[in-house]
Backbone as CSV, one residue per row, in Angstrom:
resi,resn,N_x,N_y,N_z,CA_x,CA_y,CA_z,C_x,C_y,C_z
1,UNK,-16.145,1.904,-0.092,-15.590,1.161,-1.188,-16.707,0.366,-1.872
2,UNK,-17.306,0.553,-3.073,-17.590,-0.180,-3.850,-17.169,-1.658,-4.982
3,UNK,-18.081,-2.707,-4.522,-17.426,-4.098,-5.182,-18.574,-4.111,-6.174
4,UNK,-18.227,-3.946,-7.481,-18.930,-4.173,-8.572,-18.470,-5.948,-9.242
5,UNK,-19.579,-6.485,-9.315,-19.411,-8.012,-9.841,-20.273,-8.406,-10.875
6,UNK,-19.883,-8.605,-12.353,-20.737,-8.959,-13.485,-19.842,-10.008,-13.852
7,UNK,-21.095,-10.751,-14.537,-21.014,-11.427,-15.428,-21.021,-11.190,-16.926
8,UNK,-20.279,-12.100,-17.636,-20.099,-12.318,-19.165,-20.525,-13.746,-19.451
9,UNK,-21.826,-14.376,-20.277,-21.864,-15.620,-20.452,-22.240,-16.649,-19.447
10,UNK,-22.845,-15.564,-18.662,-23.153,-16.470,-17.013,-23.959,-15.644,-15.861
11,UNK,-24.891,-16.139,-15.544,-25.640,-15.472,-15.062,-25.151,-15.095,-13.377
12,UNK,-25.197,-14.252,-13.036,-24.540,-14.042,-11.413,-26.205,-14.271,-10.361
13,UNK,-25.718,-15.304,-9.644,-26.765,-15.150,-8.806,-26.226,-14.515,-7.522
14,UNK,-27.257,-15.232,-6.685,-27.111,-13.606,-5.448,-25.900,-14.606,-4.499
15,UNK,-26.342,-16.047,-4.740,-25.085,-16.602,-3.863,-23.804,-16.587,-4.351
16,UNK,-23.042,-16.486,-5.581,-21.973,-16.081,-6.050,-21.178,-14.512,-6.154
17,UNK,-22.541,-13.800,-6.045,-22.713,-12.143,-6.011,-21.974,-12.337,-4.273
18,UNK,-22.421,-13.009,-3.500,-22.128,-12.774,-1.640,-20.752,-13.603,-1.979
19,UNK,-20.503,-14.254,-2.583,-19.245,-14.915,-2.176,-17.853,-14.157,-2.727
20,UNK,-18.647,-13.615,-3.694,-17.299,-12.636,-4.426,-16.834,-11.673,-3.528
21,UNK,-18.294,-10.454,-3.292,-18.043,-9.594,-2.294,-17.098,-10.228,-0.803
22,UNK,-17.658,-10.691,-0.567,-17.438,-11.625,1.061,-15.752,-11.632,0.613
23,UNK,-14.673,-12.641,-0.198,-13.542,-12.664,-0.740,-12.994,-11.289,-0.858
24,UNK,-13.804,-10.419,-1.715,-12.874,-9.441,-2.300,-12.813,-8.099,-1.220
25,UNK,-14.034,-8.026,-0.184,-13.658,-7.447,1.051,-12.898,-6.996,1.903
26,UNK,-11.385,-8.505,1.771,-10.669,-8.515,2.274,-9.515,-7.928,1.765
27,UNK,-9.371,-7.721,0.514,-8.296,-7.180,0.083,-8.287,-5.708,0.587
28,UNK,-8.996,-4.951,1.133,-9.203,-3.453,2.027,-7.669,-3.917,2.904
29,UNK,-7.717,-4.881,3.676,-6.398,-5.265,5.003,-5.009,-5.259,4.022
30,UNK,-5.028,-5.571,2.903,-3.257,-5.227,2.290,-3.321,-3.787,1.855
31,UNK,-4.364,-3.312,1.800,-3.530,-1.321,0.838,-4.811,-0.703,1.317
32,UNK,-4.510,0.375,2.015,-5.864,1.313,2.126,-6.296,2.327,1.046
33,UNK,-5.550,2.432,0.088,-6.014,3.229,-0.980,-6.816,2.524,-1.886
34,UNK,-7.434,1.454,-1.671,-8.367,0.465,-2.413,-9.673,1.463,-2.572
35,UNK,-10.267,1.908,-4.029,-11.120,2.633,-4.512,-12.434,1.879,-4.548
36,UNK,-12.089,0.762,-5.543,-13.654,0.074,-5.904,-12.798,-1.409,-6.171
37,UNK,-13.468,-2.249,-6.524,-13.150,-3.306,-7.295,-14.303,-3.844,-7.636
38,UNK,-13.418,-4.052,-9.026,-14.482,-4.894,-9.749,-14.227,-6.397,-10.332
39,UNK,-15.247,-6.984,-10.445,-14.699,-8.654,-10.693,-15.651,-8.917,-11.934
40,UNK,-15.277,-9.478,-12.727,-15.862,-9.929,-14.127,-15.527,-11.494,-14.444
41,UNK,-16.623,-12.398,-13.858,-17.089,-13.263,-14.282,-17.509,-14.166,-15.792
42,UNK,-16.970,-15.050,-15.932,-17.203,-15.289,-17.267,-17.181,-16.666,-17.618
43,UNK,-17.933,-17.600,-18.783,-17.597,-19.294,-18.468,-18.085,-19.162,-20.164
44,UNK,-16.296,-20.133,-20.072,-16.557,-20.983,-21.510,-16.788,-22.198,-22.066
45,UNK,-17.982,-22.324,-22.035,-18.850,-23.506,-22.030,-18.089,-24.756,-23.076
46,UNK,-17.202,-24.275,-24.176,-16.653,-25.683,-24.734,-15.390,-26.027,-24.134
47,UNK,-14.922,-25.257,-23.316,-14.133,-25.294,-22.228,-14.143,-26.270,-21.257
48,UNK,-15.449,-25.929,-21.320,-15.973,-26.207,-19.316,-14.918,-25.419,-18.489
49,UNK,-15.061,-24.440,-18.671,-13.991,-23.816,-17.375,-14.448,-22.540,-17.045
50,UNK,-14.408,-21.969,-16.413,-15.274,-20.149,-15.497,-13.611,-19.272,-15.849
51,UNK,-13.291,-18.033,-16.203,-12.493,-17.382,-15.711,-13.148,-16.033,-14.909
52,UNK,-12.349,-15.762,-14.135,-12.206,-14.492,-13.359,-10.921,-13.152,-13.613
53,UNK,-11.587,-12.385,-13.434,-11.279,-10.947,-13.580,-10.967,-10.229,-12.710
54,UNK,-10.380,-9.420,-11.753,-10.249,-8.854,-11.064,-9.464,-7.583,-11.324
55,UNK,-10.458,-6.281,-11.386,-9.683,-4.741,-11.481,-9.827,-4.198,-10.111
56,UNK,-8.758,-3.756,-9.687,-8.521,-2.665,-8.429,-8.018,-1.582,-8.399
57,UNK,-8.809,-0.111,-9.362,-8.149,0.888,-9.129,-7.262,1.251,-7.741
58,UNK,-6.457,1.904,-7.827,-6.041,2.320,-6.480,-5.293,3.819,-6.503
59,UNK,-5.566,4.623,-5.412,-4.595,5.411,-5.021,-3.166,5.414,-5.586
60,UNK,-2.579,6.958,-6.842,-1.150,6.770,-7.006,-0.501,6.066,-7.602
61,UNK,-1.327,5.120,-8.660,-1.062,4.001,-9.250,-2.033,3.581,-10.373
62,UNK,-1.476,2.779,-11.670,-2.653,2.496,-12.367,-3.286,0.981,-11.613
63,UNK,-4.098,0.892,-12.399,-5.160,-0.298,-11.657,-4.629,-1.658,-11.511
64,UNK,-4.941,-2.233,-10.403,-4.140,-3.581,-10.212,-4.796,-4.643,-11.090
65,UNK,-4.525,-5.827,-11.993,-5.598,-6.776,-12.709,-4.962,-8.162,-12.238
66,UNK,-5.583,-8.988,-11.609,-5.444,-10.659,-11.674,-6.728,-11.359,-12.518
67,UNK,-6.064,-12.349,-12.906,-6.727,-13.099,-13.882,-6.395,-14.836,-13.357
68,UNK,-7.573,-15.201,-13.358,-7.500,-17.065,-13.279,-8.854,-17.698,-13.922
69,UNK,-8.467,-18.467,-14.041,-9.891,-19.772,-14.147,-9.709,-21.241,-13.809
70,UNK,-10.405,-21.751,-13.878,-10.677,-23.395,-13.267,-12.186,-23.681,-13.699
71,UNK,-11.931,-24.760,-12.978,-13.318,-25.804,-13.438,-14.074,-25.475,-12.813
72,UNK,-14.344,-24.965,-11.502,-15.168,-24.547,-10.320,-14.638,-22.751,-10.348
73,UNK,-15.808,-22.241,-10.453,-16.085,-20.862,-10.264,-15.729,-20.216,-8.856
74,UNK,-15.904,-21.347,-7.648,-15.489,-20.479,-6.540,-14.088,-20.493,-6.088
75,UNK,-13.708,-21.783,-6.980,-12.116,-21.881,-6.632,-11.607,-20.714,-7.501
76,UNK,-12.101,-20.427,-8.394,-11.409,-19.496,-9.564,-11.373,-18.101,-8.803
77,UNK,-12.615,-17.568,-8.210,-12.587,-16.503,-7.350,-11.086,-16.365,-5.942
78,UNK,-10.945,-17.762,-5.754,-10.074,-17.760,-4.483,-8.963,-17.396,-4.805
79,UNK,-8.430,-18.381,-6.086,-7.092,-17.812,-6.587,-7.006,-16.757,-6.945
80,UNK,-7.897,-15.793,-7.539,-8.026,-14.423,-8.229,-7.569,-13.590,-6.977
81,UNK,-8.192,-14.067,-6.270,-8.101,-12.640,-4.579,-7.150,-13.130,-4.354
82,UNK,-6.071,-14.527,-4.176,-5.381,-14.612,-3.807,-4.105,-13.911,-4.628
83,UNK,-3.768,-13.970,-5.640,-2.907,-12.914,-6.687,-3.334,-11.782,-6.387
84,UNK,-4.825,-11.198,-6.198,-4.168,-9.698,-6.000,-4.279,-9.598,-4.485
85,UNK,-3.779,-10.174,-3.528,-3.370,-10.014,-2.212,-2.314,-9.667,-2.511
86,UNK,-1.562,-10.720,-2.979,-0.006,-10.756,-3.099,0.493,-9.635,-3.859
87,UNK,-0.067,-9.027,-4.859,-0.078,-7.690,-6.223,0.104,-6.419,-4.744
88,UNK,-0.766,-6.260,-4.094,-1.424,-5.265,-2.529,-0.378,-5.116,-1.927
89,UNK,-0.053,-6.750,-1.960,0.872,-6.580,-0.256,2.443,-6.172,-0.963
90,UNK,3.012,-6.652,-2.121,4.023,-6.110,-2.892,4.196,-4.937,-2.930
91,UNK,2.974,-4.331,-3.454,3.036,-2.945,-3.896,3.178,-1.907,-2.502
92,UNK,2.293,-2.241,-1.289,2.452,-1.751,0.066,4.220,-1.409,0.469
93,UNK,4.638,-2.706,0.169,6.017,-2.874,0.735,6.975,-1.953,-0.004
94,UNK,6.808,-1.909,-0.716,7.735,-1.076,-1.979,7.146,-0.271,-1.535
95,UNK,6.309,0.807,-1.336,6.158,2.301,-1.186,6.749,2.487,0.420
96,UNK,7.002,1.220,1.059,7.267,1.259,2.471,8.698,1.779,2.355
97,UNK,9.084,0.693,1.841,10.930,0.805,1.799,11.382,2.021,0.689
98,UNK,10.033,2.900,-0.254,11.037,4.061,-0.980,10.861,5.116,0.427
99,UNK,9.930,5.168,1.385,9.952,6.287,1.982,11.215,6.032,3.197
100,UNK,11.901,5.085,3.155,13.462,5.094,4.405,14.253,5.498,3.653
């Protein structure tokens, strides 16, 4: 599985590059048909605020997308993985209960 992580308007360093991966890792444990994901980084400076991106092609399905932002970039990442946990673990369950 490939985790692709860019930036828009913000430079990705290597410690935000490990923290994304490290987070988005985990979403493999809700759906095993997880292809790649990708996360797109971005900060609007008259804002002051970072948003996050999150695409998860998958197996049998079109691509999963969560979207957040905040004031802090790593909180913005947390909530992002945390919506598409919940997007994973939904979608898991429903293919569970059409096959009874």
């Amino acid at each position: 599985m490939r985790i692709e992580v860019t930036g828009k308007h913000i430079e990705v360093t290597p410690a935000i590059q490990q923290y994304a991966e490290a987070k988005c890792d985990r979403l493999t444990r809700y759906y095993d048909g997880v292809q790649e994901i990708v996360v797109v980084l971005s900060e609007q400076p008259k804002q002051k605020q970072f948003d996050v991106e999150l695409r998860v092609p998958v197996e049998h399905h079109e691509d999963f997308v969560a979207r957040s932002h905040g004031q802090d970039l790593y909180e913005a990442i947390d909530l992002c993985v945390d919506k598409m946990a919940r997007q994973l673990t939904e979608f898991k369950e429903r293919l569970k209960n059409e096959k009874r």
